[in-house]
C-alpha positions, 0 to 999 in steps of 0.5 A: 392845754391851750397848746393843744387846743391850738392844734387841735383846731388848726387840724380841724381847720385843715379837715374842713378845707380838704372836706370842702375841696373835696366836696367840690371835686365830687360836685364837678365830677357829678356836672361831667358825668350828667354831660357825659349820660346826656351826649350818651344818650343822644348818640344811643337815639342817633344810631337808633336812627342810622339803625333803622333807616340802614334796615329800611333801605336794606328790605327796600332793596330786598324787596327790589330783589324779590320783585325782580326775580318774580319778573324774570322773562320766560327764556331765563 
């Protein structure tokens, strides 16, 4: 009986450890993929950014076009 007992809790010893070692690899995992949404997040809101500055200067120079058809002299 006693040599039963001594496995049985050498097992569980060993189920705790590896139970631990695992909850740690979850822990880490979890902090890289929060890093991960954040730098997502950031270059989402950086091409937001690019996006609408390159469709500000788009309808600029499409407004430059229409100015300057509007403008063609008469001989055209």
């Amino acid at each position: 009986m006693s040599e039963k007992m001594v496995d049985l809790e050498t097992r569980l010893m060993e189920l705790e450890r590896q139970h631990q070692e695992l909850s740690d690899v979850v822990a880490d995992q979890w902090k890289i993929i929060d890093a991960l949404r954040g730098s997502l997040s950031q270059h989402k809101d950086r091409i937001g950014v690019l996006e609408a500055a390159q469709g500000a200067k788009k309808s600029e120079a499409a407004s430059s076009i229409d100015e300057a058809r509007e403008n063609i002299p008469p001989h055209y």
